[in-house]
MILUM-798621 format. One record per residue (C-alpha): x, y, z. Coordinates in Angstrom, 2 decimals, always signed. Example, Ala and Ser with C-alpha at 12.3 -4.5 7.8 and 13.67 -1.06 7.14 Angstrom:
<bakols>
> east;north;up
> +12.30;-4.50;+7.80
> +13.67;-1.06;+7.14
</bakols>
This chain:
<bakols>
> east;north;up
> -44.05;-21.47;-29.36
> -41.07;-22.61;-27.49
> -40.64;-20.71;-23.92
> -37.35;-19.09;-23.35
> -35.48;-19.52;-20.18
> -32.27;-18.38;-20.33
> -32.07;-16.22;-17.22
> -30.60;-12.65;-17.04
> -26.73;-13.09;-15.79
> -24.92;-11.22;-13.05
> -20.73;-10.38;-14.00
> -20.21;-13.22;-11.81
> -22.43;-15.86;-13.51
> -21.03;-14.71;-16.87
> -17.54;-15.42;-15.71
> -18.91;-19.09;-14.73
> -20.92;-19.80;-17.86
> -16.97;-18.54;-19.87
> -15.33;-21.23;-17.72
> -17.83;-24.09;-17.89
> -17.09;-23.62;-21.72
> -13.23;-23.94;-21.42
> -12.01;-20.55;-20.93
> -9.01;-19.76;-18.87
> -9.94;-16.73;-16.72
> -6.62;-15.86;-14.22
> -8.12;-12.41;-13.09
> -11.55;-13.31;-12.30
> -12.12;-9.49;-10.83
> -10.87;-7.82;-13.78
> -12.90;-10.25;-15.80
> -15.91;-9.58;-13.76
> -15.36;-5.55;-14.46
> -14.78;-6.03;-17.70
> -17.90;-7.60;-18.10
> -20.12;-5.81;-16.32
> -18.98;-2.66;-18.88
> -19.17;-4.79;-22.14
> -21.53;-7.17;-21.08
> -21.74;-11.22;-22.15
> -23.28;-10.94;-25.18
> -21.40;-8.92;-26.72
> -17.98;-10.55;-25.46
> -19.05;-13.70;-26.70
> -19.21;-12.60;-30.23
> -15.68;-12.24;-30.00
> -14.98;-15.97;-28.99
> -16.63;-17.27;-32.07
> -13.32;-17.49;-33.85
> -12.18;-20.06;-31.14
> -15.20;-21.74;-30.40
> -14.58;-25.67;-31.81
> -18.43;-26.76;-31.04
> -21.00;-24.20;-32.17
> -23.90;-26.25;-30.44
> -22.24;-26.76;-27.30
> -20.19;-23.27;-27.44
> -17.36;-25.33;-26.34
> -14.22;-23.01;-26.65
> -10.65;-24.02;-27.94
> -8.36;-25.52;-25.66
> -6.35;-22.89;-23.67
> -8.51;-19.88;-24.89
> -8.24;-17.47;-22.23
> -10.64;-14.35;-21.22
> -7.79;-11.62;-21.91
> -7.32;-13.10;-25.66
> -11.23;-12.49;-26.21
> -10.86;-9.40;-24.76
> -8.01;-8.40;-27.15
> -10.66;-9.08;-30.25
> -12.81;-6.94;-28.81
> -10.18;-4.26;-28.68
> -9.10;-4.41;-31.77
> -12.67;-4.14;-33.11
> -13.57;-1.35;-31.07
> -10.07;+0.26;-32.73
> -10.56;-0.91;-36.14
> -14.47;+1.05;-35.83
> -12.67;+4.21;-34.55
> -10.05;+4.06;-37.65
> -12.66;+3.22;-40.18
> -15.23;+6.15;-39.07
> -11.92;+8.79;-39.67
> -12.13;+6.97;-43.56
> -15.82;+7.05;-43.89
> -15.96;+10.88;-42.97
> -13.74;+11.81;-45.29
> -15.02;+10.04;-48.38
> -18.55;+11.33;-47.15
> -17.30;+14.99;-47.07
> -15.83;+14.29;-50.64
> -18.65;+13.00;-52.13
> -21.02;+15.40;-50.86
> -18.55;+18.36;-51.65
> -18.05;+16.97;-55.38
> -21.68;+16.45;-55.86
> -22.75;+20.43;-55.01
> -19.25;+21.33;-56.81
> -19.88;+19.63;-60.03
> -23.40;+19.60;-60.56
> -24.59;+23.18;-58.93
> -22.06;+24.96;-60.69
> -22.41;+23.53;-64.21
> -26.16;+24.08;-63.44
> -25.77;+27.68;-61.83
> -28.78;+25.95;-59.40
> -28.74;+26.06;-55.98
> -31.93;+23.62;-55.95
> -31.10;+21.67;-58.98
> -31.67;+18.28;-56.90
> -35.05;+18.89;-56.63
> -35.51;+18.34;-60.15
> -36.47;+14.93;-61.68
> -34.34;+15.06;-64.67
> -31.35;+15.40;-63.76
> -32.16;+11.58;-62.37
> -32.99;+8.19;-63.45
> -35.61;+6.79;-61.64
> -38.52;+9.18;-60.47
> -39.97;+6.79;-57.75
> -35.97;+6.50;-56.40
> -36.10;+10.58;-56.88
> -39.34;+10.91;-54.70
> -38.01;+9.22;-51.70
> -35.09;+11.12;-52.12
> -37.00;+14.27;-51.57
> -38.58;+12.67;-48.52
> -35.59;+12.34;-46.69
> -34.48;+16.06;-47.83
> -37.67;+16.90;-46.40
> -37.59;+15.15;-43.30
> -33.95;+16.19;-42.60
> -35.28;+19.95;-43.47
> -38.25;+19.74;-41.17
> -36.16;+18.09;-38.08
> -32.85;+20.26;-38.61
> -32.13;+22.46;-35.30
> -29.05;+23.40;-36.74
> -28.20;+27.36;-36.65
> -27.64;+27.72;-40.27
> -31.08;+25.95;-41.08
> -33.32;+27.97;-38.77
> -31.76;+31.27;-40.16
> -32.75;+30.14;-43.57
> -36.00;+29.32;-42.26
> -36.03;+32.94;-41.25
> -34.99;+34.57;-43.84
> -36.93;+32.51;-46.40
> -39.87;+31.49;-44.95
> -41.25;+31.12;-48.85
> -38.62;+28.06;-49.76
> -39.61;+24.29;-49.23
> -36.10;+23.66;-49.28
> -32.54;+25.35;-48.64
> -29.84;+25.09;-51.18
> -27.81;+21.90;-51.79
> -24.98;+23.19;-50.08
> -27.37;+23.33;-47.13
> -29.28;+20.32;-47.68
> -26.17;+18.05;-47.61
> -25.05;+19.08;-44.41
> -27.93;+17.40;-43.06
> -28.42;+14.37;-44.85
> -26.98;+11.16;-43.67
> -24.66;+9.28;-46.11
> -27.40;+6.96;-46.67
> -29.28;+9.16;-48.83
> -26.80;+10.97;-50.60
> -25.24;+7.38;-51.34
> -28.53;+6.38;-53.14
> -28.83;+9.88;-54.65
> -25.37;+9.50;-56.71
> -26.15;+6.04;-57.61
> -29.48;+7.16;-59.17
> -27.92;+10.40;-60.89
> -28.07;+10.70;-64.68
> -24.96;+9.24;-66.24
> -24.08;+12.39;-67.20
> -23.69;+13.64;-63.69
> -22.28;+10.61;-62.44
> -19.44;+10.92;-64.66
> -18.88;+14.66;-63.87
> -19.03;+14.11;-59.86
> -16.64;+11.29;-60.29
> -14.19;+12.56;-63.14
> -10.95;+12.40;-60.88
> -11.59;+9.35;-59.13
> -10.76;+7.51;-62.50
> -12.82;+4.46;-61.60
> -16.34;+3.33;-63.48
> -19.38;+5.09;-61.95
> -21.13;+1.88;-61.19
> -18.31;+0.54;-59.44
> -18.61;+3.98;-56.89
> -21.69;+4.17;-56.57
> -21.32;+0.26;-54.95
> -18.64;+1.00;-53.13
> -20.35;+4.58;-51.62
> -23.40;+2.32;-50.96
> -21.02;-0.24;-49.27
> -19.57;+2.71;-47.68
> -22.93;+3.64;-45.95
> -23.15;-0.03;-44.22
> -19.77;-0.16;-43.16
> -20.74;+3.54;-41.55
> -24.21;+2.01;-39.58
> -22.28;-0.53;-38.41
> -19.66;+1.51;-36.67
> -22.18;+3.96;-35.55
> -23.98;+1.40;-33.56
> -20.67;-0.39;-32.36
> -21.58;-3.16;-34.09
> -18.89;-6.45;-34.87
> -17.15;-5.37;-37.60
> -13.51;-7.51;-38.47
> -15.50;-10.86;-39.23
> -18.89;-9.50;-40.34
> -20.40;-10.50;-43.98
> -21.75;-7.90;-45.60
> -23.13;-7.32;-49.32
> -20.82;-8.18;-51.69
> -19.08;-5.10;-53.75
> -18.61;-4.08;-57.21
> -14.66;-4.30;-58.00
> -11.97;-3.51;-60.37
> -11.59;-6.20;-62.43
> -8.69;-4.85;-64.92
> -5.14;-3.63;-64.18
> -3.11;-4.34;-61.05
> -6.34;-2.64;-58.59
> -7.86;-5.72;-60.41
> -5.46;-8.22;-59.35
> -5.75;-6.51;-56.08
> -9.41;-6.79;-55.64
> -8.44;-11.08;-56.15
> -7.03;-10.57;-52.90
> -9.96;-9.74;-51.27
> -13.43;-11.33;-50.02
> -15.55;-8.94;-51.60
> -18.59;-9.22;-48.88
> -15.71;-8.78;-45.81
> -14.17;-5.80;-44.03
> -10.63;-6.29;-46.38
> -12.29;-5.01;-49.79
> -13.67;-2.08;-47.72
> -10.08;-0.84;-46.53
> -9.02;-1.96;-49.93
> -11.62;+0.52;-51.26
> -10.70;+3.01;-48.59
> -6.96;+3.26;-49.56
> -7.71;+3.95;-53.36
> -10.31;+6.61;-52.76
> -8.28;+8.21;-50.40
> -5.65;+8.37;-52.38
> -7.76;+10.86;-54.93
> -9.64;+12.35;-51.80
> -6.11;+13.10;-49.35
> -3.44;+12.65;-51.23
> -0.49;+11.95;-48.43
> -3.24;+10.32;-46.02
> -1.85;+8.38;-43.10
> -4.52;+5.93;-42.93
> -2.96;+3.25;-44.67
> -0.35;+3.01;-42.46
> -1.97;+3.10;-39.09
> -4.49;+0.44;-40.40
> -1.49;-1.87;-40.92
> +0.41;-0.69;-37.66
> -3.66;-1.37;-35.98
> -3.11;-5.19;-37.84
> +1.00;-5.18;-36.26
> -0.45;-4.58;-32.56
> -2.63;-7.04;-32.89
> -0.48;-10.61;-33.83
> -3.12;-12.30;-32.22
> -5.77;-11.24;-35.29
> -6.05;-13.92;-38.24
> -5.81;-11.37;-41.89
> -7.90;-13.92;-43.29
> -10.88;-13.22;-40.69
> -11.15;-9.95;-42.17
> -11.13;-10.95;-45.83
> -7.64;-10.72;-46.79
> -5.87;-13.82;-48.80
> -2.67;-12.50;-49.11
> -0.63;-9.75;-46.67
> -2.73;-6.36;-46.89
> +0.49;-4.54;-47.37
> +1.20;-6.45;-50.17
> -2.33;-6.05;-51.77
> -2.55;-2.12;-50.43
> +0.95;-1.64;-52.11
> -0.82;-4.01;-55.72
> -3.44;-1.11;-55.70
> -1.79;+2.21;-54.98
> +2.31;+2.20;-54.87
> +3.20;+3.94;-51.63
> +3.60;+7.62;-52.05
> +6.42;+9.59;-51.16
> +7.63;+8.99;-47.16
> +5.74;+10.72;-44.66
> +7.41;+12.09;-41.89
> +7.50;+9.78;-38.72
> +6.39;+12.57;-36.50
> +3.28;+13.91;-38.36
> +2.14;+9.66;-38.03
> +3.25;+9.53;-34.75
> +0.99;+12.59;-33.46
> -2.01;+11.18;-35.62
> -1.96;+7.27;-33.72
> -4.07;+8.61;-30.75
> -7.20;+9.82;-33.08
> -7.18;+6.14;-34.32
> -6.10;+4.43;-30.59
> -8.35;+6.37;-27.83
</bakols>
């Protein structure tokens, strides 16, 4: 076993140890604030793209704190703007689920029932987290069912969804009955193994902004794409384990789920604030504009005002 003895840091240290490994640091008090709200560790992530000797953490020549400190912005901005994506294509998917499949059934339980899925083991641990969720809920509408059905394990779907994480109902579409895949995802227009990868993908891209973790440079499981067809020659375009094929995903499915959605463009005016950001750290090979536009031809202009009002929910 190999001791460790890296001592804890105070703002002031950190702001040493930055400039023993070449950064330029002009306001050494607001760099000192700054980290003693973000802390080290988490700054240095950000410096990886400009570090030149991983062993020695030596930093680029002329790499200053307030350049770092822009990364971390934009990350922190990018999570924000990706979390307003993820929640609707959660809300879809849940909504089409309970629309397709409760109505064709006339069953408000139906998902407790093994055959309408294809693995039973998968469909057992799916009942665990319904349970769990069930058990745990304090939410109003759940203790009044409680109440007023004290005989039922479970509530309705309808119910049931509200209070599942994505990361269950992700795993529950993927193991649906082919059937039922097809009838949850009829509009989308897109194969129902490819969505059910990119609603799994979905789910880690979620995690990861709910526990403000890196997100522009991170690696993450490689996704199912298009491979036909100009989404196809899109998808080329795009490192398929990095954050581009996720807002390459976002743009199509929002295009079915909010037709007129702004978040195309304020991803792209998010990229235009931020000169300082490399595309090609995020997964993009080509201008995203250009590959957004190869997937889904802009839709009719949007008026300037309606964007203008939305920029704060994606910049606060």
């Amino acid at each position: 076993m190999v001791d460790f003895l890296k001592p804890p840091l105070t703002p002031a240290a950190m702001v040493d140890l930055f400039i023993s490994r070449g950064m330029v640091v002009p306001d050494r008090n607001k760099a000192e604030h700054r980290l003693h709200n973000i802390g080290y560790y988490r700054l240095k992530g950000y410096s990886y793209v400009l570090t030149e000797d991983h062993t020695t953490h030596q930093l680029a020549e002329g790499t200053t704190f307030d350049q770092v400190l822009g990364f971390y912005i934009f990350d922190r901005k990018l999570r924000l703007l990706t979390m307003d994506a993820v929640e609707r294509i959660e809300v879809a998917l849940k909504a089409n689920m309970c629309t397709a499949i409760s109505t064709a059934t006339n069953d408000p339980f139906w998902y407790m029932k093994p055959a309408h899925f294809k693995d039973q083991n998968y469909h057992s641990e799916f009942m665990e987290s319904c349970a769990d969720a069930f058990a745990d809920s304090k939410d109003t509408f759940i203790e009044n069912f409680k109440l007023k059905h004290p005989e039922y394990t479970l509530p309705p779907f309808w119910m049931i969804q509200e209070i599942l994480s994505f990361g269950p109902i992700s795993k529950a579409f993927k193991n649906l009955s082919e059937d039922w895949q097809r009838a949850v995802t009829a509009e989308y227009g897109i194969h129902r193994d490819v969505l059910a990868s990119w609603f799994q993908a979905i789910h880690i891209v979620r995690n990861i902004c709910a526990h403000h973790s890196q997100l522009w440079t991170r690696a993450m499981p490689k996704l199912l794409r298009i491979t036909n067809g100009k989404r196809g020659k899109a998808f080329e375009k795009v490192d398929t384990s990095g954050f581009a094929s996720r807002a390459l995903v976002f743009v199509i499915l929002l295009e079915t789920i909010a037709p007129g959605s702004h978040w195309r463009k304020l991803f792209l005016k998010l990229l235009a604030d931020f000169p300082q950001v490399d595309h090609r750290w995020l997964g993009f090979n080509d201008d995203p504009a250009k590959i957004f536009e190869m997937a889904c031809p802009t839709p009719v202009q949007q008026e300037p005002a309606l964007l203008a009002a939305l920029e704060p929910r994606a910049a606060a």
